[in-house]
LUMTIPA-384310 format. One record per residue: x, y negated, z of N, C-alpha, C in turn; residue number from 1. Coordinates in steps of 0.02 Angstrom, whole numbers, padded with zeros to 5 digits, m for minus. Each point is the difference from the previous one (the first is absolute). Layout:
<n_X X; n_Y Y; n_Z Z; ca_X X; ca_Y Y; ca_Z Z; c_X X; c_Y Y; c_Z Z; seq NUM> .
...
! end
This chain:
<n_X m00226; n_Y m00732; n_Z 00285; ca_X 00035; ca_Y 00063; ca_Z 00011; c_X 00050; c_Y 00009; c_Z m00057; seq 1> .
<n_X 00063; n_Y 00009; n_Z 00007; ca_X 00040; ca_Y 00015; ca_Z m00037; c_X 00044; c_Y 00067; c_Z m00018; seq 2> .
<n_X m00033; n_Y 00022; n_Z 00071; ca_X 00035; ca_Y 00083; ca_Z m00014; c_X m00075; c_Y 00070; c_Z 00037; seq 3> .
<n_X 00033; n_Y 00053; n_Z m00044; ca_X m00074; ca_Y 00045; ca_Z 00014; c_X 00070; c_Y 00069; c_Z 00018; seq 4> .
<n_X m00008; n_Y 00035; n_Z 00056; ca_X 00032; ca_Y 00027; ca_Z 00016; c_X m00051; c_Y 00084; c_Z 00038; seq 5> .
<n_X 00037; n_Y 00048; n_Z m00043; ca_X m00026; ca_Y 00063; ca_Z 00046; c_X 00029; c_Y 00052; c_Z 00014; seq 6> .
<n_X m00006; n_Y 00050; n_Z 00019; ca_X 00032; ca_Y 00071; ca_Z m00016; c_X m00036; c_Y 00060; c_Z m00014; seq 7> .
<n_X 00038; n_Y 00025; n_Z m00050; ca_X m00018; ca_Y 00067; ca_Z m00027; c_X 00029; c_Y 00070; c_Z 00016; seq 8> .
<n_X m00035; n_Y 00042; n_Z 00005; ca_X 00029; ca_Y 00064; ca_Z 00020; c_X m00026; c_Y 00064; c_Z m00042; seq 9> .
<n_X m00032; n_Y m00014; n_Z m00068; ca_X m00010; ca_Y 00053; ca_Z m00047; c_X 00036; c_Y 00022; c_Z m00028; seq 10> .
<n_X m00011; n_Y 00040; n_Z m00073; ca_X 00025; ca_Y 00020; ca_Z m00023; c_X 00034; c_Y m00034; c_Z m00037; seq 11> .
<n_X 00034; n_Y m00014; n_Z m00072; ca_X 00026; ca_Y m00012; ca_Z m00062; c_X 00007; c_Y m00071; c_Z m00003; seq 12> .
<n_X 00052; n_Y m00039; n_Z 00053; ca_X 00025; ca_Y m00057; ca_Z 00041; c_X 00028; c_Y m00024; c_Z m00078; seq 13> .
<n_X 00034; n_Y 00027; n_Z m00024; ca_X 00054; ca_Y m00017; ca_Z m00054; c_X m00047; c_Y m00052; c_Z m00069; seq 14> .
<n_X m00061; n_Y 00054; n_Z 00004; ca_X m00043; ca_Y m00035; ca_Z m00053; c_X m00051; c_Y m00069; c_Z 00023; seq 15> .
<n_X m00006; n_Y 00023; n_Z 00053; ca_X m00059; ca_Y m00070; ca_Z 00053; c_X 00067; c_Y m00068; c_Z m00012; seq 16> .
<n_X 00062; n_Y 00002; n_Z 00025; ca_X 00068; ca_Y m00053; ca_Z m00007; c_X m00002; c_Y m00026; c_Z m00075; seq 17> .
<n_X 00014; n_Y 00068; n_Z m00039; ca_X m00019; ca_Y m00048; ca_Z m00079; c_X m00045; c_Y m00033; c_Z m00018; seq 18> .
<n_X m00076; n_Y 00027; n_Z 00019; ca_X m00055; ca_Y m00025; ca_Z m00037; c_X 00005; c_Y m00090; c_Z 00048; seq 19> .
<n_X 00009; n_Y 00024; n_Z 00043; ca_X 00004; ca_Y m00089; ca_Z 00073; c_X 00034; c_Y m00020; c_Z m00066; seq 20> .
<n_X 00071; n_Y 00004; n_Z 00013; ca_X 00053; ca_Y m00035; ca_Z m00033; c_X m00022; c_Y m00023; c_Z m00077; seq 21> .
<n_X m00027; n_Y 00036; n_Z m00033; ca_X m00010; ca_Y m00019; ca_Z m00069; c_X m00044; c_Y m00058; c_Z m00005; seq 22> .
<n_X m00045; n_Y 00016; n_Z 00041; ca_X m00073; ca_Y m00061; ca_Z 00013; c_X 00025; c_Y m00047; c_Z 00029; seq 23> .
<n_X 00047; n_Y m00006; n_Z 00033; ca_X 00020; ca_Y m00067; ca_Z 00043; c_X 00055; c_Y m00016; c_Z m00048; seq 24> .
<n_X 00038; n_Y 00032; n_Z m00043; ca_X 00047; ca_Y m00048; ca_Z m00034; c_X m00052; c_Y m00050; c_Z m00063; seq 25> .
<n_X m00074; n_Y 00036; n_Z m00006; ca_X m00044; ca_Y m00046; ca_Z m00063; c_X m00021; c_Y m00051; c_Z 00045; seq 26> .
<n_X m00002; n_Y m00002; n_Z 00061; ca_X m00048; ca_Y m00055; ca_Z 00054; c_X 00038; c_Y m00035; c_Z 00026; seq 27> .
<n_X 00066; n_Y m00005; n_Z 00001; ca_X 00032; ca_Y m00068; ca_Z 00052; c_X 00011; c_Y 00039; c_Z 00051; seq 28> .
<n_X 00002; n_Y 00056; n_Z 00031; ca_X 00005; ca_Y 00068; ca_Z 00042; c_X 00078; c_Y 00005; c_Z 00027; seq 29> .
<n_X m00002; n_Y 00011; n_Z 00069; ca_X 00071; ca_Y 00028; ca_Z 00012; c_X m00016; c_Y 00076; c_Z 00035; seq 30> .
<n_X 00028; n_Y 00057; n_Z 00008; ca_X m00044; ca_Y 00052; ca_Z 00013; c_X 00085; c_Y 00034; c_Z 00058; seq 31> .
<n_X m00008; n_Y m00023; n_Z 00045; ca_X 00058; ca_Y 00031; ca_Z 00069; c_X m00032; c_Y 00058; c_Z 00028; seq 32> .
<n_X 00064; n_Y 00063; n_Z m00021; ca_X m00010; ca_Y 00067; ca_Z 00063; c_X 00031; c_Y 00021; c_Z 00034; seq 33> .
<n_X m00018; n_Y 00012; n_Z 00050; ca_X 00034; ca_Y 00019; ca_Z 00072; c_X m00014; c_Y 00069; c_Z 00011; seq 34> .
<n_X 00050; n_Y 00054; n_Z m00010; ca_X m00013; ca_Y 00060; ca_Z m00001; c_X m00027; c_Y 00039; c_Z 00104; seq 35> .
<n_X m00034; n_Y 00031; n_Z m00011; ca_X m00010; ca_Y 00010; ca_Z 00079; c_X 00034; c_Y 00078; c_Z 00011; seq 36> .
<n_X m00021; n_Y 00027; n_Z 00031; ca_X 00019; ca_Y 00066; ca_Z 00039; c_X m00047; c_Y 00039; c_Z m00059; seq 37> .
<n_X m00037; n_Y m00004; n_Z m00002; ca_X m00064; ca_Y 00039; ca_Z m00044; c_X m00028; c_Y m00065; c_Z m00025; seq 38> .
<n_X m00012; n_Y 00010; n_Z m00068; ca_X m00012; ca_Y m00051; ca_Z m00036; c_X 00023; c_Y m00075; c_Z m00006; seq 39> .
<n_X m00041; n_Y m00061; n_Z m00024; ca_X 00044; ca_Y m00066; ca_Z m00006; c_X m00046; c_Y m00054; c_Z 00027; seq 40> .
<n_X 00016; n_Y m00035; n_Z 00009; ca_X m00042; ca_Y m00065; ca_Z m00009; c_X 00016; c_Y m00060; c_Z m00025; seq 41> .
<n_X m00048; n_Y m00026; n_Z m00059; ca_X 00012; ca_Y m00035; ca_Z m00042; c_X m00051; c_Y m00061; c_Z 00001; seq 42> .
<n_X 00034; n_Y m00059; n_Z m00027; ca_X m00005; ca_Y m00066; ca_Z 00033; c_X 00012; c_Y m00023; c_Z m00101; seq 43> .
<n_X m00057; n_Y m00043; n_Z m00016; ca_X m00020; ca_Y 00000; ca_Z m00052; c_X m00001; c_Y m00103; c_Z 00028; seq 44> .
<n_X 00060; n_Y m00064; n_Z m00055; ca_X m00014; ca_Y m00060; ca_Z 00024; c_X m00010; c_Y m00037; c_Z m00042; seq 45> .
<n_X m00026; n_Y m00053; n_Z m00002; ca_X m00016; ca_Y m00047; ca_Z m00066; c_X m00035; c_Y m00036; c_Z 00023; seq 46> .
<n_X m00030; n_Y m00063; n_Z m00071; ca_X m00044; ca_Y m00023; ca_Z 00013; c_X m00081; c_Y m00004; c_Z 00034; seq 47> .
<n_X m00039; n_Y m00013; n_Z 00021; ca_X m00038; ca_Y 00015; ca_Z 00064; c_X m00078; c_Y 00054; c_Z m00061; seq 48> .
<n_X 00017; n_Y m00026; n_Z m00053; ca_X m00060; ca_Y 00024; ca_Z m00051; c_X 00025; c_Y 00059; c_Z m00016; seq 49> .
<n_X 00065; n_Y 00017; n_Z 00006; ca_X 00064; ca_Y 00058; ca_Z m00053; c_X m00026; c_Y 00034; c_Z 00089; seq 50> .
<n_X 00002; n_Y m00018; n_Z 00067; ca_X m00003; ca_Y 00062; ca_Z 00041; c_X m00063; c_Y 00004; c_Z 00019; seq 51> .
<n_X m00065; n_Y m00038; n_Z m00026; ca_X m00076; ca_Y 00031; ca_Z 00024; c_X m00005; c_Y 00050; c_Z m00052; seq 52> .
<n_X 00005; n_Y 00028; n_Z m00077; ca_X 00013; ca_Y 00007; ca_Z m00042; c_X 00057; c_Y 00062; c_Z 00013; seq 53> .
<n_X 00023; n_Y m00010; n_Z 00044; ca_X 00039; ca_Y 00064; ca_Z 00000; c_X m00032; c_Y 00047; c_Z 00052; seq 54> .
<n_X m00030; n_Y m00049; n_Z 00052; ca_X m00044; ca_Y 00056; ca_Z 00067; c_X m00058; c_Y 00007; c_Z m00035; seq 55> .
<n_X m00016; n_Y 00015; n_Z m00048; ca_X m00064; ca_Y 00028; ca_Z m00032; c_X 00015; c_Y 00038; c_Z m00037; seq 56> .
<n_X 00050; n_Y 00015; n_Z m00048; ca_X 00042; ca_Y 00038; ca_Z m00033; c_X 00026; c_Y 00045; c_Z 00040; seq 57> .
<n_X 00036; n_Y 00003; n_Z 00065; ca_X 00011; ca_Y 00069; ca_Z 00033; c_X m00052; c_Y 00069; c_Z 00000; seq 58> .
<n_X m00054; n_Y m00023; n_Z 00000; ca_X m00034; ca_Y 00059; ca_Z 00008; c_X 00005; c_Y 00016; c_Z m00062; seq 59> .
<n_X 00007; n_Y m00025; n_Z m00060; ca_X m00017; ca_Y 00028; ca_Z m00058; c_X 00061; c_Y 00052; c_Z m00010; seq 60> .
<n_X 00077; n_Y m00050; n_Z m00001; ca_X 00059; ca_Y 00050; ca_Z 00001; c_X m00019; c_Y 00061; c_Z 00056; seq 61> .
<n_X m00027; n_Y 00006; n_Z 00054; ca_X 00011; ca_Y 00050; ca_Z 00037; c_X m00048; c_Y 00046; c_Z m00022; seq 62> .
<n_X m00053; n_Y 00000; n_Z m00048; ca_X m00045; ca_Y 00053; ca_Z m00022; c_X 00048; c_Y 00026; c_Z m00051; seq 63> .
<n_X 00013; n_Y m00032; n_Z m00027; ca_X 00073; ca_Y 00030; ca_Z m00072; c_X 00056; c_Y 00048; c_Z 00021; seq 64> .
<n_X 00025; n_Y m00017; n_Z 00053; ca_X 00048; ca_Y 00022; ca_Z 00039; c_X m00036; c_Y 00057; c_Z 00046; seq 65> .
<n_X m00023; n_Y 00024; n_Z 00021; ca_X m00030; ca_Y 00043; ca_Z 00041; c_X m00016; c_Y 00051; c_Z m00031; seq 66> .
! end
């Protein structure tokens, strides 16, 4: 698997994009958003260890963010 892709529709979008982005520029990370109607969905790509590693890490950013 090389890409982990979802969408979000909470609150404080601006800070969930940084914290992705910051963590994926230390991991080999590419972090693509696609803005929607209401909220985004974001598509997190890399190496296959950099995106299991990142789908276990979503929940953590989304308790921070919420």
């Amino acid at each position: 698997m090389n890409s982990y892709e979802f969408a979000y529709f909470g609150r404080n979008l601006q800070a969930l994009e940084q914290t992705i982005a910051s963590w994926c520029s230390g991991h080999d990370g590419l972090l693509e958003i696609t803005a929607l109607l209401q909220g985004a969905r974001l598509r997190i790509s890399g190496p296959d260890d950099t995106v299991h590693e990142a789908m276990r890490m979503v929940r953590v950013w989304l308790r921070r963010t919420s």
